[in-house]
Kinemage of the C-alpha trace (Angstrom):
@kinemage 1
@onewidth
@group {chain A} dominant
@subgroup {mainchain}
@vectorlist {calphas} color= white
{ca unk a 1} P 184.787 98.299 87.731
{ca unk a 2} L 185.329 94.592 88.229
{ca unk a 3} L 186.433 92.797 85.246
{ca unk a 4} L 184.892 89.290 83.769
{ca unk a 5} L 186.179 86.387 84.638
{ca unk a 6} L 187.798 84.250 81.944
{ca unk a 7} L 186.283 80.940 80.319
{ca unk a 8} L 188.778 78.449 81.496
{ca unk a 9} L 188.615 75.082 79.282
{ca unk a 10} L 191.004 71.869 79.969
{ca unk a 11} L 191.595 69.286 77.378
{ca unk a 12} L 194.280 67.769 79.028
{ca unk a 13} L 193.185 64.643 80.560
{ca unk a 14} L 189.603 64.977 80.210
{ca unk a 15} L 187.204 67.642 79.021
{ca unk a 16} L 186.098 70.545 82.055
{ca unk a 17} L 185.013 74.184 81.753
{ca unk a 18} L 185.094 76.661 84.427
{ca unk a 19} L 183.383 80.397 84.393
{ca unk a 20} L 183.834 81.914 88.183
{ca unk a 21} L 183.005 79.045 90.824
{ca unk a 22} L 181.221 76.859 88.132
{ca unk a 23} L 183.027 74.070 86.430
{ca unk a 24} L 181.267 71.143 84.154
{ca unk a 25} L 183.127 68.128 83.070
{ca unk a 26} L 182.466 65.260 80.831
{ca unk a 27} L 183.068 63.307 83.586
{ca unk a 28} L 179.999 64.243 85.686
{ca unk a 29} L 177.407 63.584 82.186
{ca unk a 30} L 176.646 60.742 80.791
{ca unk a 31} L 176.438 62.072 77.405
{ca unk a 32} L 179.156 61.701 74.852
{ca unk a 33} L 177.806 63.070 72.011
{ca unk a 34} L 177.208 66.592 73.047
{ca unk a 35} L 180.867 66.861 74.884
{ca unk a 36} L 182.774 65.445 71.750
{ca unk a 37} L 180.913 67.950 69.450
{ca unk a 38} L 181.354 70.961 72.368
{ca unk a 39} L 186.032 69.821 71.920
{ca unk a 40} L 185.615 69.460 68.646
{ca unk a 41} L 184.804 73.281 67.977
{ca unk a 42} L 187.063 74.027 70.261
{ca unk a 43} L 190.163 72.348 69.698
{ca unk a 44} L 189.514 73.526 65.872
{ca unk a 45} L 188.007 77.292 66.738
{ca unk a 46} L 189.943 78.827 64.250
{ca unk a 47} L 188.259 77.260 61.113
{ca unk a 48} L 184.485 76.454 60.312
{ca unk a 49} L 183.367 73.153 60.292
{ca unk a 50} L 180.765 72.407 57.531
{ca unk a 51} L 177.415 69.986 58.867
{ca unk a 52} L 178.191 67.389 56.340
{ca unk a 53} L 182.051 66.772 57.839
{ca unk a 54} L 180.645 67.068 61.911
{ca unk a 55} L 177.696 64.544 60.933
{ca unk a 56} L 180.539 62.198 59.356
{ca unk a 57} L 181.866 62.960 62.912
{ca unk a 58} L 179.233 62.365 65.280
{ca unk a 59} L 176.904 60.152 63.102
{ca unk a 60} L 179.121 57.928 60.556
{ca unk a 61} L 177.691 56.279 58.008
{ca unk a 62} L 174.237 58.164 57.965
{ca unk a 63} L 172.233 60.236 55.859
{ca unk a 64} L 169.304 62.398 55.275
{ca unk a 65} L 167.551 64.498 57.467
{ca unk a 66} L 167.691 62.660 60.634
{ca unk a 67} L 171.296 63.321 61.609
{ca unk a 68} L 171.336 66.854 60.740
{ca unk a 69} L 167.745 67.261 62.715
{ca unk a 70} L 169.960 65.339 65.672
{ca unk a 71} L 172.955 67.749 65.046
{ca unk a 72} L 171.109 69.933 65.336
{ca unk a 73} L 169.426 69.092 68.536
{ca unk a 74} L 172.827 68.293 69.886
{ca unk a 75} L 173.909 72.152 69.458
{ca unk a 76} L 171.039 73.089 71.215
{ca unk a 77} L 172.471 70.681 74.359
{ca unk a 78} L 175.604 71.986 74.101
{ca unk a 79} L 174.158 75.877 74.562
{ca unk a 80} L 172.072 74.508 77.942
{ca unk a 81} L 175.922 72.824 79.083
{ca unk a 82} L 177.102 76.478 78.512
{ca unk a 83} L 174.251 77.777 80.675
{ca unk a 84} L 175.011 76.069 83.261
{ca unk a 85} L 178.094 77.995 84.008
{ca unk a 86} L 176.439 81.308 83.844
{ca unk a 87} L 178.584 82.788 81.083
{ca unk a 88} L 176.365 86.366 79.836
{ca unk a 89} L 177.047 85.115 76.495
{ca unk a 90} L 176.650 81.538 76.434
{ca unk a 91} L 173.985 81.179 73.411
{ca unk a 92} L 176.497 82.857 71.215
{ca unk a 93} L 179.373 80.972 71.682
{ca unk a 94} L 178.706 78.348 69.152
{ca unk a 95} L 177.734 80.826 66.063
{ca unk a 96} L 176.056 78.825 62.524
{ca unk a 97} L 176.375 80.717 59.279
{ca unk a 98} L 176.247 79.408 55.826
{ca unk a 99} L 175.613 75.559 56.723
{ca unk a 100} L 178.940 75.369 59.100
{ca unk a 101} L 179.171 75.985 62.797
{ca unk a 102} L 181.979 77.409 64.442
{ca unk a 103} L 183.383 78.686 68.293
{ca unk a 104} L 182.980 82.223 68.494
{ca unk a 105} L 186.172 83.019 68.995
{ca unk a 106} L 185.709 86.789 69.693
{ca unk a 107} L 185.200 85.130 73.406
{ca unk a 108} L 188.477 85.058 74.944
{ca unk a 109} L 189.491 81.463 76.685
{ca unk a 110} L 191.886 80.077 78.545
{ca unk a 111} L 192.447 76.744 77.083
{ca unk a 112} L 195.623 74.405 78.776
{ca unk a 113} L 196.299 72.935 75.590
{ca unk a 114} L 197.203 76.071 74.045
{ca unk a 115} L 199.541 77.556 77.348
{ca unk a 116} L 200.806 73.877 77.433
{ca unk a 117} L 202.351 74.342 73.930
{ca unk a 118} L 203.861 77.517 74.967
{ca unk a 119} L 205.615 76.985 77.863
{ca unk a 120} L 207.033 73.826 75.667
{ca unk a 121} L 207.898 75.966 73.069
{ca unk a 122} L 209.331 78.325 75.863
{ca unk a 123} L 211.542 75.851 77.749
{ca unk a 124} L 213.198 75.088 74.206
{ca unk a 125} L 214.384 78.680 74.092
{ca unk a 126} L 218.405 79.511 74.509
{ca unk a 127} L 218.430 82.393 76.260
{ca unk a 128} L 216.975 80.984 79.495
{ca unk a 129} L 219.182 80.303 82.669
{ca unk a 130} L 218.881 76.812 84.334
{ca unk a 131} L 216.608 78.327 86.532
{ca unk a 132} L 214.242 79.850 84.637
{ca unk a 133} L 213.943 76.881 82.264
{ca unk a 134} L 213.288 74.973 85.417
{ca unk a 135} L 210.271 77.204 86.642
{ca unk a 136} L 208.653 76.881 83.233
{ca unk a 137} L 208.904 72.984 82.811
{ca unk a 138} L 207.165 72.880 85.863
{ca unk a 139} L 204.490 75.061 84.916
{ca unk a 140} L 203.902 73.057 82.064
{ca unk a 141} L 203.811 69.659 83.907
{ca unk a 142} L 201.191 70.959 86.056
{ca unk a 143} L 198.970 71.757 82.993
{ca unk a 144} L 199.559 68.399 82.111
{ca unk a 145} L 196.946 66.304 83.720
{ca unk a 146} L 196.644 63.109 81.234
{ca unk a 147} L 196.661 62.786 77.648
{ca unk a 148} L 194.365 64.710 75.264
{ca unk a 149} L 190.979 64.104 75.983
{ca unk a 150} L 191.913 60.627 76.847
{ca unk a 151} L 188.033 59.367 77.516
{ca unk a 152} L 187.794 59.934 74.101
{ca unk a 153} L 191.034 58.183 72.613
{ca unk a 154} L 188.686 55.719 70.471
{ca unk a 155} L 187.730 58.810 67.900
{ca unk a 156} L 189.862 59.129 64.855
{ca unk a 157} L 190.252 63.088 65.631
{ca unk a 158} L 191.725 62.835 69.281
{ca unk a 159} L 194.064 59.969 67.951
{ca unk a 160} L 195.510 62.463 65.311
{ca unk a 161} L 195.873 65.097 68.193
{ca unk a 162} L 197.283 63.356 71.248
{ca unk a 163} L 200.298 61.811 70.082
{ca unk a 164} L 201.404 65.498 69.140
{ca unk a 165} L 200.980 66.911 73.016
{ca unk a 166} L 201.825 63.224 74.328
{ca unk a 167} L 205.144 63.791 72.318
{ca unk a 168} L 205.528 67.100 73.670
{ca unk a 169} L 205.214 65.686 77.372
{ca unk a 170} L 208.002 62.979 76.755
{ca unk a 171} L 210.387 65.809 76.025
{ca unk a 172} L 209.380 67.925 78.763
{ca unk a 173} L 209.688 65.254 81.351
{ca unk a 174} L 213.104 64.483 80.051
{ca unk a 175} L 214.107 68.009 80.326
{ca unk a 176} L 212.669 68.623 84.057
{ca unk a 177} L 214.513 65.458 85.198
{ca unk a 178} L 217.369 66.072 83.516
{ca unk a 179} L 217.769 69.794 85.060
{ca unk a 180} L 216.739 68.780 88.495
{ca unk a 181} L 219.194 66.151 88.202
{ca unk a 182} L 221.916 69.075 87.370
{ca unk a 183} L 221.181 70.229 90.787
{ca unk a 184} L 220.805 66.776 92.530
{ca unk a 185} L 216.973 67.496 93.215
{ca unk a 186} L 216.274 63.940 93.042
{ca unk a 187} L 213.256 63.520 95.481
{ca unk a 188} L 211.733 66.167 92.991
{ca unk a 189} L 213.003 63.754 89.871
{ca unk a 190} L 211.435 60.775 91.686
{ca unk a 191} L 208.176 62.654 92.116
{ca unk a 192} L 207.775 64.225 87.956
{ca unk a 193} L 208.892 60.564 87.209
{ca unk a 194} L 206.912 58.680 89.283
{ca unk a 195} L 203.622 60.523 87.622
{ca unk a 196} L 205.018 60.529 84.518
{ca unk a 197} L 204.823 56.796 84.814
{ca unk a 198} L 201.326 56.927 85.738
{ca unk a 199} L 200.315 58.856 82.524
{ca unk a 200} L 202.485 56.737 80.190
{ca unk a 201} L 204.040 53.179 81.596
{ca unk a 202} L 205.967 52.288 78.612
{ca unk a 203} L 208.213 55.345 78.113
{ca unk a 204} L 211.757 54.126 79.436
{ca unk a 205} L 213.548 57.033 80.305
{ca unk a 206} L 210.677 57.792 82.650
{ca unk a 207} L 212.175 54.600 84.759
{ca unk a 208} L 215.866 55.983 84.161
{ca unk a 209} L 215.273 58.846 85.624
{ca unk a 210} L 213.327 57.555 88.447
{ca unk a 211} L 215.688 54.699 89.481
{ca unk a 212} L 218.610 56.904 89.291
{ca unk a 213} L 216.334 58.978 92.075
{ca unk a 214} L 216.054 56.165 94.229
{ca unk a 215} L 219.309 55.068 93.963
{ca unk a 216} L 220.866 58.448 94.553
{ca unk a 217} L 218.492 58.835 97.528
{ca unk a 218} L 219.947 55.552 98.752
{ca unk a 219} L 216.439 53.774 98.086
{ca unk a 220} L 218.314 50.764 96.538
{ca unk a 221} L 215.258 47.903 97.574
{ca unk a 222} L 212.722 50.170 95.908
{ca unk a 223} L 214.791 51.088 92.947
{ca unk a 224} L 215.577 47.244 92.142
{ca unk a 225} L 211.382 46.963 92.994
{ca unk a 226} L 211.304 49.790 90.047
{ca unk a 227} L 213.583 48.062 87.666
{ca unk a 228} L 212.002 44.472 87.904
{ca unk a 229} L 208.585 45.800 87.230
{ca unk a 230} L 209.834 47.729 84.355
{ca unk a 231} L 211.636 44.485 83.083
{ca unk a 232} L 208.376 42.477 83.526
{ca unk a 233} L 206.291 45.183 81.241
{ca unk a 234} L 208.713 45.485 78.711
{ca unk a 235} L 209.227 41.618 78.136
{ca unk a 236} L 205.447 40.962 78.941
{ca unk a 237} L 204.426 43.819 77.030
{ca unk a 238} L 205.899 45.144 74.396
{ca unk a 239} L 208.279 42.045 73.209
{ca unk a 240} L 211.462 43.926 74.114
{ca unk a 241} L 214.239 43.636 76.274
{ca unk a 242} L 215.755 47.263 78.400
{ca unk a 243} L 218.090 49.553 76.508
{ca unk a 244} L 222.662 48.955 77.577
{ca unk a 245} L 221.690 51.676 79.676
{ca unk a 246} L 218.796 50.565 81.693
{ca unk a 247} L 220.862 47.312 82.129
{ca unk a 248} L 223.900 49.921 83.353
{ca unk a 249} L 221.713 51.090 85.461
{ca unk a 250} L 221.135 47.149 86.961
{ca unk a 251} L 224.118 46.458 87.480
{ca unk a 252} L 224.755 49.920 89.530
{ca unk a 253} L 221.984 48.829 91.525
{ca unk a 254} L 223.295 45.684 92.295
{ca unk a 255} L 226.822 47.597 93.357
{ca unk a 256} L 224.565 50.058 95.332
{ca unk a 257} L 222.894 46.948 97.539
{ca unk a 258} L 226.416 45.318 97.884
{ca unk a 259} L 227.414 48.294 99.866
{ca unk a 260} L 224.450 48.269 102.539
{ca unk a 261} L 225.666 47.353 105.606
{ca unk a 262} L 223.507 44.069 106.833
{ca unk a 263} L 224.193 44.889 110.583
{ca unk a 264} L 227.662 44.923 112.854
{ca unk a 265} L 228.416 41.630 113.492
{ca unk a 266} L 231.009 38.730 112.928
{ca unk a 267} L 228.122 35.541 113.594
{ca unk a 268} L 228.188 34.202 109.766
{ca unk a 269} L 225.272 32.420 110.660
{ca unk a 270} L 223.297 35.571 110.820
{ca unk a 271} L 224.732 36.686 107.883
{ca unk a 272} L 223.510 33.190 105.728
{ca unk a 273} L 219.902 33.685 107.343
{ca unk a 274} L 220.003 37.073 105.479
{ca unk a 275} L 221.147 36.069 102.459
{ca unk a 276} L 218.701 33.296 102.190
{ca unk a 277} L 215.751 35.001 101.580
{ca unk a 278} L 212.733 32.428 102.812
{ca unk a 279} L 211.487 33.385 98.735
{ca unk a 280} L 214.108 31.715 96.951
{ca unk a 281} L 214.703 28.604 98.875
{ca unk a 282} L 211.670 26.469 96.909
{ca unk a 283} L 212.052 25.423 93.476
{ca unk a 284} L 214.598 26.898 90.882
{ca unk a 285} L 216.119 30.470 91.615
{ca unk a 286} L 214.785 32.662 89.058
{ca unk a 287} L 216.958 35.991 88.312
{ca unk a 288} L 217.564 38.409 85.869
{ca unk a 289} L 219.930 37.524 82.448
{ca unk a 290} L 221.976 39.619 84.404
{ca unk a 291} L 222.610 37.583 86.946
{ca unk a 292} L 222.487 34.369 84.683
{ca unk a 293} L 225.038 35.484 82.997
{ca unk a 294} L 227.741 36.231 85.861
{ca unk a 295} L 226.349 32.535 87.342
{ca unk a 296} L 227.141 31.134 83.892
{ca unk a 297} L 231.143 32.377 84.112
{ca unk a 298} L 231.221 31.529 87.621
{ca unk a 299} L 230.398 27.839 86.589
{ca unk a 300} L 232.110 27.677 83.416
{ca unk a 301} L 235.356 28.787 85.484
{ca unk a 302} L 234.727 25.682 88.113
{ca unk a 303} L 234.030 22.886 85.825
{ca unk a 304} L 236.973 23.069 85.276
{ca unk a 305} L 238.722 22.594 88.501
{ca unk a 306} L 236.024 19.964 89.653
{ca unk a 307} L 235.025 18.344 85.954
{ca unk a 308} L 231.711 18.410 87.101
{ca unk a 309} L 228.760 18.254 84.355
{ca unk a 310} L 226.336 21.625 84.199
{ca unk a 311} L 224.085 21.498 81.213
{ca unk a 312} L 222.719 25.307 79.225
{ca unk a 313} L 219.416 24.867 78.584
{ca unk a 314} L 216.903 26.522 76.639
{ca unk a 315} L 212.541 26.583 76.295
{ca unk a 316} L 210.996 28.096 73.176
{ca unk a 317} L 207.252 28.520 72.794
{ca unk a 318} L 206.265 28.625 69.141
{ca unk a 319} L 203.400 28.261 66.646
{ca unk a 320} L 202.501 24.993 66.490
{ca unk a 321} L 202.994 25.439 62.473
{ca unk a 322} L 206.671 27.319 63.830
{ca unk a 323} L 205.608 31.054 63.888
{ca unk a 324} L 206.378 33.472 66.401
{ca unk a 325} L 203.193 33.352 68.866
{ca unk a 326} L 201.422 36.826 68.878
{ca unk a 327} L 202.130 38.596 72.402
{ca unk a 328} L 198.697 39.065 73.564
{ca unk a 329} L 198.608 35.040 74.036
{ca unk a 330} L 202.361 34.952 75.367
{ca unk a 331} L 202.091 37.212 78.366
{ca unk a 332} L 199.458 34.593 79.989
{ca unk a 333} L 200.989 31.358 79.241
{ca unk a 334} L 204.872 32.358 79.302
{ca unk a 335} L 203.854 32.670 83.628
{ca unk a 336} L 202.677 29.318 83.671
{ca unk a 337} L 205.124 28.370 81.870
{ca unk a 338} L 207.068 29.872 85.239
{ca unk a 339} L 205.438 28.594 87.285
{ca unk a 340} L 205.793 24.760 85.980
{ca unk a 341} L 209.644 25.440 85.655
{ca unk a 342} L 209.359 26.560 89.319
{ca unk a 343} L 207.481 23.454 90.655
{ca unk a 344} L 209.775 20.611 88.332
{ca unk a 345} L 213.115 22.378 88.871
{ca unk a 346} L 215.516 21.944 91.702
{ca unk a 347} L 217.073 24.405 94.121
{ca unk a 348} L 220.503 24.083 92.199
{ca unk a 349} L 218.775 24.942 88.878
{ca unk a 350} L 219.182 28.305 87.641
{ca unk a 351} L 216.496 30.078 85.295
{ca unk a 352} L 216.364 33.498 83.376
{ca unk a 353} L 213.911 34.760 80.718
{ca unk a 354} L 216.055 34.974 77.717
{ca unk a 355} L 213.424 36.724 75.499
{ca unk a 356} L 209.651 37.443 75.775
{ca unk a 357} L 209.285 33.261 74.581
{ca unk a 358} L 211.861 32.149 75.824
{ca unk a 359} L 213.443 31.047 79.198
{ca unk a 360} L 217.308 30.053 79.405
{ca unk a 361} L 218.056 27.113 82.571
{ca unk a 362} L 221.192 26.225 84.133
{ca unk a 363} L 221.111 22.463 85.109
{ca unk a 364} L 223.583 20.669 86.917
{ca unk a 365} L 223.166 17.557 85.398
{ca unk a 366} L 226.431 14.575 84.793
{ca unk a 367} L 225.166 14.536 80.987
{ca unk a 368} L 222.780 15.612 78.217
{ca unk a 369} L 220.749 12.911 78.579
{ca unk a 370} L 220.149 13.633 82.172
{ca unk a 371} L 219.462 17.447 81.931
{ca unk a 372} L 217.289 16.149 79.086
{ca unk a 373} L 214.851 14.375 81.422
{ca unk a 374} L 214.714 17.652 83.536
{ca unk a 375} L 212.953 19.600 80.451
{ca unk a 376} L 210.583 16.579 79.291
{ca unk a 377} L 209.479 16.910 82.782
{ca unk a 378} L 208.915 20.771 82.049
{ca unk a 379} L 207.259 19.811 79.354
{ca unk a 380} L 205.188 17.573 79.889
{ca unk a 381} L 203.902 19.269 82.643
{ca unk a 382} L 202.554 22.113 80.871
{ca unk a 383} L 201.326 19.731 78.333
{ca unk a 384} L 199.280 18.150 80.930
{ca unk a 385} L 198.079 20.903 82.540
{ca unk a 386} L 197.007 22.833 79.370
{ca unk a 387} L 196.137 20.540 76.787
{ca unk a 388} L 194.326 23.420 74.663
{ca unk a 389} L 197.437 25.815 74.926
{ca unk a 390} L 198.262 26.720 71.240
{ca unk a 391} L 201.903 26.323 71.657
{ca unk a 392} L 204.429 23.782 70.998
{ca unk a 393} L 207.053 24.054 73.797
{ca unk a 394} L 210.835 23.047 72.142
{ca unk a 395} L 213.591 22.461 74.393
{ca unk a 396} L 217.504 22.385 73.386
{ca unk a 397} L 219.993 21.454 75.936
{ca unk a 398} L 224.126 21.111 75.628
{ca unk a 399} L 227.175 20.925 78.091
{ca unk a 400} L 228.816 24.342 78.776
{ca unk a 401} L 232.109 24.628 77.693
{ca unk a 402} L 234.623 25.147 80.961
{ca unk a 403} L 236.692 28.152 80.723
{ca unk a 404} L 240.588 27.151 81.332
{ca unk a 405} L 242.379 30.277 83.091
């Protein structure tokens, strides 16, 4: 006798259904109401939920007889979704009794939320080899497709929810990358990382793990590609700089690209065509603090020899009443402020963003009052060009002190 099929329901990244060869989504209906009161039941089968709290639900702030007539009428929407997939018992599984309706849950499911908490909970367990921890991290990374019903991250419910199986995905991906690392898997690391980043872009070990990949699989352009859009999020973004060991990992990419061969040949005029990239010969050379940094020693050790004057320079965007400026309005005007640095500077100048409002310059200048004239320029460029920018640009400028060996 051939057996039933099995209700199949994903939460994961959306909302879907599937009995046999039929599958409904929310994303083929244009009706929200009916799908949020449908994974609502669901994700809380194992409890009644009384009209009065699903009305506060699905209709806030009304009352009467209207919304419970529409609740109503929105049950009977859900049942015709359900018939659509041909399930024999489809008008019984949402079940009313005593003014509360419920999932029957005498109808056995397969719901990805529910065998994506096991296999976490499973991959936590001791007695598993390498291996087999391995095989069931993967499992569960293929269950999970996008954050809990993420069309529906506005309601207060799914907010409450997601951050628990979101939090549960972190680990996981940590774990996978971390054991195919063990076994120097690292095209496999690249790939869980690479969608891992596509599902959350602000985790950071997600980018440790999948630089490391490219650097181990000698990818050393892409991973510095990697790292610089990482940097550019996190200071755009969130308002903070990379962890000591995202800036560890930096500085073993720059080792990595110092061993690349350029070609086999002697001609040093090849070589200088290389190393002057056609991108940074206009304006000032932009780089990471990084890289200001080691050009900051490098001067400070031959001023001197050649008691030459290089001025430190720095541009703060405030408040104009002195507060720190909120980020949403930073991220916009901190690039222009980029780009006017880029069109007033010199080749010679050196610039680095010191923090997510500020930028640090190197300025070869004979004396403060020279290097001076350099950021009045900056600024009253930007002035100019965006008279009804709510900052106040501040600039503070000194000598560097020469470092005697």
């Amino acid at each position: 006798m051939e057996s039933k099929p099995i209700l199949q329901i994903r939460m994961l990244g959306g909302c879907s259904l599937t009995y046999g060869d039929k599958t409904i989504g929310d994303a083929n209906y244009h009706l929200k109401k009916p799908w949020m009161l449908m994974a609502y039941l669901i994700a809380f089968r194992s409890q009644e939920a009384p009209v009065e709290d699903l009305i506060n639900l699905l209709y806030p702030g009304e009352t009467g007889s209207r919304p419970t007539g529409a609740l109503k009428t929105l049950v009977y929407r859900v049942r015709e979704l359900l018939d659509e997939l041909g399930l024999p018992d489809s008008r019984d599984m949402i079940l009313m009794a005593r003014g509360t309706y419920a999932w029957n849950a005498g109808v056995p499911i397969r719901l990805d939320t529910d065998l994506f908490e096991l296999a976490c909970q499973r991959a936590g367990t001791a007695w598993l080899t390498p291996d087999e921890r391995l095989e069931v991290c993967m499992g569960a990374l293929a269950l999970y497709r996008g954050d809990f019903l993420s069309k529906a991250m506005g309601e207060r419910w799914v907010s409450r929810l997601a951050p628990y199986y979101h939090s549960m995905y972190i680990r996981l991906v940590q774990t996978t990358a971390g054991l195919l690392s063990d076994l120097d898997r690292w095209e496999e690391v690249i790939q869980v990382c690479g969608r891992a980043i596509q599902i959350d872009g602000y985790e950071e070990s997600f980018y440790y793990y999948l630089i490391r990949g490219l650097i181990r699989t000698g990818q050393t352009r892409q991973a510095m590609e990697r790292y610089k859009r990482m940097y550019s999020i996190f200071y755009t973004e969130l308002g903070a700089p990379p962890s000591a060991q995202m800036t560890e990992l930096y500085q073993e990419i720059c080792r990595e690209r110092t061993r690349e061969p350029v070609r086999e040949t002697e001609d040093l005029a090849a070589v200088s065509r290389f190393l002057l990239r056609e991108d940074r010969l206009t304006g000032a050379f932009f780089c990471e603090l990084d890289v200001f940094t080691d050009i900051y020693n490098l001067e400070a050790r031959s001023i001197a020899r050649s008691g030459r004057g290089v001025c430190l320079a720095m541009i703060s965007a405030v408040m104009r009443d002195g507060s720190t400026p909120p980020l949403r309005m930073l991220g916009g005007y901190m690039d222009k402020l980029a780009d006017c640095i880029q069109g007033t500077l010199r080749r010679g100048d050196v610039v680095a963003k010191y923090s997510v409002a500020q930028f640090i310059l190197l300025l070869p200048a004979p004396s403060v009052e020279k290097g001076r004239v350099a950021l009045d320029r900056i600024v009253g460029q930007f002035t100019e060009r965006y008279p009804r920018c709510p900052l106040l640009l501040r600039g503070n400028i000194r000598e560097i002190d020469p470092v005697l060996s």
